[in-house]
C-alpha positions in Angstrom: 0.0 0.0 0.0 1.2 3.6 -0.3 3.3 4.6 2.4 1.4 8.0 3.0 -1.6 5.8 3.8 -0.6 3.8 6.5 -0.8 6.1 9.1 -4.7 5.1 8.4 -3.8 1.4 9.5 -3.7 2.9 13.1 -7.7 2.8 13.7 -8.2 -0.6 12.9 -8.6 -2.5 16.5 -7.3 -6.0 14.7 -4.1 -4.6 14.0 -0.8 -5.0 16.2 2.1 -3.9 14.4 3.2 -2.4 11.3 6.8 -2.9 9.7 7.8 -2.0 6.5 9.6 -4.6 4.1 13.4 -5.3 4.8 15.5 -7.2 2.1 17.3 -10.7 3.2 20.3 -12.1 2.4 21.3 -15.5 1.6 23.2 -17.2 5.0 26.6 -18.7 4.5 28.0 -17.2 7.4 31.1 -15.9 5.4 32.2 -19.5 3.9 34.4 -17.7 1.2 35.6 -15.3 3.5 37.0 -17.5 6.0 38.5 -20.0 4.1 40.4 -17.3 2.0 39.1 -18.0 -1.1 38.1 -14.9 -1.8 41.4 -14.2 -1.4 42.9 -16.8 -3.8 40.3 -15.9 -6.6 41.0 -12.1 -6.7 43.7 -10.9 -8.4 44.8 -7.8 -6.0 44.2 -9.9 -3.3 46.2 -13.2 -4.8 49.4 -10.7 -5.5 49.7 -9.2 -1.8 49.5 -13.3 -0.8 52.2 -13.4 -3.3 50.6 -15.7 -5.2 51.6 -16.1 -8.7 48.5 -15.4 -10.1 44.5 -15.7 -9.0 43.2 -18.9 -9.1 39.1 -19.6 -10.5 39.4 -23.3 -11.7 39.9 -21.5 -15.1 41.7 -23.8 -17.6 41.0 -27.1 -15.0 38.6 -29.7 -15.1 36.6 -30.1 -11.9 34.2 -33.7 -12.0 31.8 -34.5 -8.5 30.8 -38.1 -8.4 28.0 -38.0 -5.7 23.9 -38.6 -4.9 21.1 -35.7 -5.1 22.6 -33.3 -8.0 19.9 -31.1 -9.6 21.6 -30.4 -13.2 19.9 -27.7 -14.0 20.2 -25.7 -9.9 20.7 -22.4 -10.4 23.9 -22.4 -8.9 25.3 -24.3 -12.3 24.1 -21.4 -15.1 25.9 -19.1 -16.9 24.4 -15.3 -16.2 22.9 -16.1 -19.6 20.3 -19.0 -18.4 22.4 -21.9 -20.2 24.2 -24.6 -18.5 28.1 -24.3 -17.2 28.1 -28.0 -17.1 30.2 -29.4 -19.9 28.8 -33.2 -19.2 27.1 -35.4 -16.9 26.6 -38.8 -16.2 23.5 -40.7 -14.8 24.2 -43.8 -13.1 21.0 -46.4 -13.5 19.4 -47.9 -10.4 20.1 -51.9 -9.9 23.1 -54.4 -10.7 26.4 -53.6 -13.0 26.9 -50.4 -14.5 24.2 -48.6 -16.4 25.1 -45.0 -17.2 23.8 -42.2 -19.8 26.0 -39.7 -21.0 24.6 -36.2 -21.5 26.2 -32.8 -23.5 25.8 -29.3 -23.2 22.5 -29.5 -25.2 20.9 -32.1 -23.4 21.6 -31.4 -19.7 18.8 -28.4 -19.7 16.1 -31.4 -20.3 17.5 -33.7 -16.9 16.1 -33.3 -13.4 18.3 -34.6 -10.6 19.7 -38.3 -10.4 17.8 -38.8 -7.1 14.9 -36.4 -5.4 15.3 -37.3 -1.6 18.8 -35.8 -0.7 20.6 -32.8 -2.1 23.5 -33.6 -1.0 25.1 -33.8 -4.7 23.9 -30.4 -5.7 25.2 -29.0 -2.4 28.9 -30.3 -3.2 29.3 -29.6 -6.3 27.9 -25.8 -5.8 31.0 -25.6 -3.3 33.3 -27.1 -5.8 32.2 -25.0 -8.9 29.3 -23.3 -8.4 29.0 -20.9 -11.3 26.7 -18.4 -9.7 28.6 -15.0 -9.8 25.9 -12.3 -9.7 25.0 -12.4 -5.9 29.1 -13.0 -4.5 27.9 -17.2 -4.0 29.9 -18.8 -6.3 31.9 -21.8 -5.4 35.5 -22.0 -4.9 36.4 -22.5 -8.7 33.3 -20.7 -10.8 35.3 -20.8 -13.9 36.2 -25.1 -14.1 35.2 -26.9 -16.3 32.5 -28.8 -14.5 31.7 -32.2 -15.2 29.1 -34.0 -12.6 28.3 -37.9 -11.9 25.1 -38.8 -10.1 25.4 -41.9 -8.6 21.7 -41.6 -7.4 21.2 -45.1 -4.9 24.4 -46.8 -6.2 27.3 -45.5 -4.3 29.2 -48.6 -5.0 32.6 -49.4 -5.4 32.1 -49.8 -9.3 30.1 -47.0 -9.4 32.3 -44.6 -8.2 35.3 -46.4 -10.0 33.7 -46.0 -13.7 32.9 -42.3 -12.8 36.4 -41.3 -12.0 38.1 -42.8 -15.0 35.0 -41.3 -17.1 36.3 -37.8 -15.8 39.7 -38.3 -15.9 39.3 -39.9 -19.4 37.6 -36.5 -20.9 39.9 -34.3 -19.1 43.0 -36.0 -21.2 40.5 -35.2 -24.3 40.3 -31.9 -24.1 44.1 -31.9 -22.8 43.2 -30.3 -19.3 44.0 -31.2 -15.8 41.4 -32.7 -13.6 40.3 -32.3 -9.8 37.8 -34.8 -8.6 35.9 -34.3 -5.8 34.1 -37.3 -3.9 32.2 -36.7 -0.7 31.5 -40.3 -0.2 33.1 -42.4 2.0 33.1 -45.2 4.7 34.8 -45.5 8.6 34.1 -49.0 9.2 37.2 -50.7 7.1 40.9 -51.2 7.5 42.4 -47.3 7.3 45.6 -48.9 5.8 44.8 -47.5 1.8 43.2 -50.9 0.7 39.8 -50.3 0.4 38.7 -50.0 -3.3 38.2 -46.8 -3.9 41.5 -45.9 -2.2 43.1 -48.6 -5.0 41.4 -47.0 -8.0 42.6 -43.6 -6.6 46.5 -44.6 -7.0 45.7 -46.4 -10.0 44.2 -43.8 -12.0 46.7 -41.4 -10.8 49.8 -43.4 -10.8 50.3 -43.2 -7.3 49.9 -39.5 -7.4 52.6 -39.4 -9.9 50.5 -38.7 -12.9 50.4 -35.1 -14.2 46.9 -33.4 -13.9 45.0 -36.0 -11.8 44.0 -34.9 -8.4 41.7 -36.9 -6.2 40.0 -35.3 -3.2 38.0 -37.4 -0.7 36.0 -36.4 2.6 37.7 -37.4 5.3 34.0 -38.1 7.2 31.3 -36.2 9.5 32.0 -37.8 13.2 35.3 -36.9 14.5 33.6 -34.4 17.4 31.1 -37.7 17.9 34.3 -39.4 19.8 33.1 -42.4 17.1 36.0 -44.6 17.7 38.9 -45.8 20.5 42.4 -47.1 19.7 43.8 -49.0 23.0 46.9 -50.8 23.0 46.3 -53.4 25.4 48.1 -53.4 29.0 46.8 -55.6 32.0 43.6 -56.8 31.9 41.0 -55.4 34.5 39.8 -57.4 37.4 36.9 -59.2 35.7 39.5 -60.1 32.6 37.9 -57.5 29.8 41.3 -55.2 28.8 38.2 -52.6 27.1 34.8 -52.1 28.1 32.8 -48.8 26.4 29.2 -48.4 26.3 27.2 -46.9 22.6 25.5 -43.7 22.8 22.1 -44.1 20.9 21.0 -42.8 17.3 18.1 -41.3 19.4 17.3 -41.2 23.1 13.8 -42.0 22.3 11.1 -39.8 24.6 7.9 -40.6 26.7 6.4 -42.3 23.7 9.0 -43.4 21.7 12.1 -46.1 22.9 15.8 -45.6 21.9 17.4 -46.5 18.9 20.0 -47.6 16.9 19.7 -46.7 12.9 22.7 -47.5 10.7 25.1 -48.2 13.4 27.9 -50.3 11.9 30.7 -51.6 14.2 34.3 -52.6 13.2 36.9 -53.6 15.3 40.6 -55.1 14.4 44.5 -55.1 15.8 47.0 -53.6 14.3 48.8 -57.1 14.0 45.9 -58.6 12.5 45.7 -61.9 15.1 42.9 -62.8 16.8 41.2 -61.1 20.1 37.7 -61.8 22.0 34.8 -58.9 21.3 31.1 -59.1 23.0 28.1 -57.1 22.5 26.1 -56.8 26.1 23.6 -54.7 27.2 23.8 -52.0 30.3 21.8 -50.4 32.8 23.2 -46.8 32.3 20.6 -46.3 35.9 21.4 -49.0 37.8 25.1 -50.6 36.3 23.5 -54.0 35.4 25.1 -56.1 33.0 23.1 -58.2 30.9 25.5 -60.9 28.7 22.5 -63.2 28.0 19.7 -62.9 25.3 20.2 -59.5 24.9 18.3 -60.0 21.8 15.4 -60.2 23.8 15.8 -56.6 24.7 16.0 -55.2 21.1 13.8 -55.3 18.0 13.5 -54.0 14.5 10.8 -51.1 15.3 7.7 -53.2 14.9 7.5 -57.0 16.0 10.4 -58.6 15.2 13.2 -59.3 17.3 16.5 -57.5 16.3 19.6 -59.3 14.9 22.1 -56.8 15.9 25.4 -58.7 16.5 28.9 -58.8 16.0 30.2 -61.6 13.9 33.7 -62.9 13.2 35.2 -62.0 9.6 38.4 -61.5 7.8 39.6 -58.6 5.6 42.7 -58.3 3.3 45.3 -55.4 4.1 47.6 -53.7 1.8 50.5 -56.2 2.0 48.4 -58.9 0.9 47.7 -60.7 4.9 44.7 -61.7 6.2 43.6 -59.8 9.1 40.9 -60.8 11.6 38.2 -59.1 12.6 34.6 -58.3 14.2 32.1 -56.4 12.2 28.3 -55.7 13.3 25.6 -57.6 11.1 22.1 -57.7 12.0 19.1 -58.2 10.0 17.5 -54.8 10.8 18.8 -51.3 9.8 17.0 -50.1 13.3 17.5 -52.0 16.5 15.2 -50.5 19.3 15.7 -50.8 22.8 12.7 -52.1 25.3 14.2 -50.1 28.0 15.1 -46.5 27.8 17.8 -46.8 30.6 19.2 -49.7 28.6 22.3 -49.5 26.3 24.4 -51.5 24.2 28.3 -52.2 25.5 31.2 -53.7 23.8 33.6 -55.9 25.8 37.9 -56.4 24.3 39.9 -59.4 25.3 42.7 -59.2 23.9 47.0 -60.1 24.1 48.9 -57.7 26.2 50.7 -55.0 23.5 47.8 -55.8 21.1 46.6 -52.0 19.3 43.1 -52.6 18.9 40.9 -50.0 16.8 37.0 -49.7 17.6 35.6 -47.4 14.8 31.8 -47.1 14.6 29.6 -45.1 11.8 26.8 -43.2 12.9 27.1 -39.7 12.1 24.1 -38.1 13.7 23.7 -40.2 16.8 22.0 -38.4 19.7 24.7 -39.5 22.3 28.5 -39.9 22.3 29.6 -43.0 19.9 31.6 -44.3 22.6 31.0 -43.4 26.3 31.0 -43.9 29.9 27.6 -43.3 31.9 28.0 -41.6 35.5 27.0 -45.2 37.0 30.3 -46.8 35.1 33.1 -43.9 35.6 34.8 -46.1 38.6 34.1 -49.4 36.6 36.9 -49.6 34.0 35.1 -48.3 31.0 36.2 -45.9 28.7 35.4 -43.4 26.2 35.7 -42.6 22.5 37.8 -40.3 20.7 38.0 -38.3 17.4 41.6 -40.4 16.0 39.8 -42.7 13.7 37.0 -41.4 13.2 37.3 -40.7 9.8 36.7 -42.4 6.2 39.2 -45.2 5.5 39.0 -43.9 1.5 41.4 -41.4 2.6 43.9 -43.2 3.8 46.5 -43.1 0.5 49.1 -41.1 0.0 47.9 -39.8 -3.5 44.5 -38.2 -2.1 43.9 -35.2 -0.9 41.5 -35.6 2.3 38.8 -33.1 3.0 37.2 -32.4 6.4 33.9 -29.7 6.5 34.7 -26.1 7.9 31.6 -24.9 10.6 32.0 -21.5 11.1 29.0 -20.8 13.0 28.0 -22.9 15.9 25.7 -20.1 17.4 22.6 -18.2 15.9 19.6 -16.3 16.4 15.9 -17.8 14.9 13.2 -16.4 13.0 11.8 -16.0 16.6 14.5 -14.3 18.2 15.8 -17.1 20.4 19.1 -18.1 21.1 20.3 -21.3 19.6 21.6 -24.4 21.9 25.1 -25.0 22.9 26.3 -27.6 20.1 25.1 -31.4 21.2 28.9 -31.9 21.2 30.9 -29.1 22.6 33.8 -28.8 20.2 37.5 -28.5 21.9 
């Protein structure tokens, strides 16, 4: 309405409060800015860092192999409306590898490779993001942007046939390539012989290889103390050399029981030889132990009983040896407790001088991965850490390991209140 007419407004009863319009602004608490890559892309700025020159991506080839990437986001146009992809790939839902290739001409007629995460399109913006009007580009606007959905198949394979796609048009159009994968997994050896860690020195040589660069995220969990490494001394009184208890997924409330979702054990020793692990249940009230049945005590979220376990297995390291292990395996993603106060515990026997690693995935749990309850602080259990917490992908001397920047852990809502201290209070 006109502004000389809203002094009217004032004898209307219904009416509270006028404000006039104020403009927003996008929130990414000063990513750019903090990270110096504003810095690194301007060209004044580049020359007092002594830098040789500023860097845009310009001249480099920058592929993302990862789930959830909306082609066509705004964030990948040119100021004219057309695409600053140069080609994407579609990975196919279901066995082998089934992928479409698409140009410049057809990318403006694809949606996104899978609609219930974004967490492709959010990646690659970061990466390459070609967005320049509003000062949100990514760190390299001017790349040469090549992205791989992998939509449900982050496989091995997958992931595999996307790099050497990449890498194989880069050396086509005689540029250097980056590629950028935020996929990974904690729960393996962290020696450099998983898959994906293979294909990386493969494609690039061993890092040798001019113009190939792989970059990997190093994983989410760290501040979630998701993992212990012990080297084994005396044995406590009752003979257990490691005791820990797992935080849930979720604590549950008056209506709902805690969970587990997703939570993937894996435990081995640095020597690879054999050592004793249990999965008991705990009284985090009262200190009971429970060793027997604990099944009993969890199902899958509806009537079934849960098969949440630890099993024996063996995995292959990068000398060739056979080393033994326990992994989780269970025949429910969600394991729900019968008892709120109840909690799962893992139990170590092990050789004196024995390194044993505990690593455990569950990035969003609502309690410590690893920790001691009040009840258990005199008892001989102990807690979890942040030193292996991280994907076992990146553990190769020819990647380039990524871990996320948060450079806001406070803010004020829409409402005016004050957020919450962090759930983990970072050190």
């Amino acid at each position: 309405m006109p502004a000389d007419k809203l002094m009217t407004l004032e004898d209307i009863d219904d009416i509270i409060l006028v404000l006039h319009d104020e403009y927003k602004q996008l929130e990414n608490n000063d990513g750019r800015r903090m990270t110096n890559a504003d810095k690194v892309s301007d060209a004044t700025a580049a020359k007092a860092e002594e830098l040789p020159q500023a860097y845009t991506g310009s001249g480099v080839v920058i592929g993302v192999i990862d789930s959830g990437i909306d082609f066509n986001h705004i964030a990948f146009l040119k100021p004219d409306g057309t695409t600053h992809l140069k080609t994407a790939y579609v990975y196919e839902t279901g066995t082998g590898i089934n992928v479409s290739d698409y140009d410049e001409s057809e990318i403006p007629f694809l949606t996104s490779d899978i609609t219930d995460t974004s967490h492709g399109t959010h990646t690659s913006a970061i990466a390459a993001g070609s967005r320049m009007s509003d000062g949100w580009q990514g760190v390299a606007p001017d790349a040469e942007l090549i992205l791989a959905g992998i939509g449900k198949n982050p496989r091995d394979p997958i992931i595999c046939d996307a790099m050497k796609k990449i890498f194989d048009y880069a050396e086509s159009v005689n540029k250097p390539a980056v590629i950028s994968i935020s996929l990974g997994i904690s729960t393996c050896l962290h020696d450099g012989s998983t898959c994906l860690a293979k294909a990386a020195r493969e494609l690039t040589e061993s890092g040798n290889k001019k113009g190939r660069v792989v970059v990997l995220s190093s994983a989410n969990a760290a501040d979630n103390q998701m993992s212990i490494v012990k080297t084994l001394g005396d044995p406590d009184a009752d003979g257990w050399h490691i005791k820990t208890v797992l935080g849930v997924h979720s604590k549950g409330n008056e209506f709902v029981k805690p969970s587990y979702f997703n939570t993937n054990l894996f435990l081995y020793a640095d020597d690879g030889k054999e050592f004793t692990a249990e999965l008991r249940l705990v009284n985090i009230k009262t200190g009971e132990v429970i060793s027997e049945n604990i099944g009993s005590y969890l199902t899958d979220g509806m009537s079934q009983q849960s098969g949440y376990k630890l099993i024996k297995g063996s995995r292959v390291n990068i000398k060739g040896e056979q080393v033994f292990v326990w992994e989780s395996d269970y025949n429910s993603i969600t394991s729900v407790l019968t008892q709120s106060d109840l909690r799962l515990a893992v139990f170590v026997k092990g050789t004196k001088g024995q390194t044993i690693k505990i690593i455990r995935s569950d990035d969003d749990a609502d309690e410590f991965g690893f920790m001691v309850p009040e009840v258990f602080k005199d008892k001989g259990y102990i807690p979890g850490n942040g030193d292996m917490a991280f994907s076992g992908e990146i553990c190769e001397d020819c990647v380039i390991s990524v871990g996320a920047y948060n450079s806001c852990l406070k803010y004020i809502n829409y409402q005016g209140r004050k957020s919450t201290t962090p759930r983990f209070p970072r050190k």
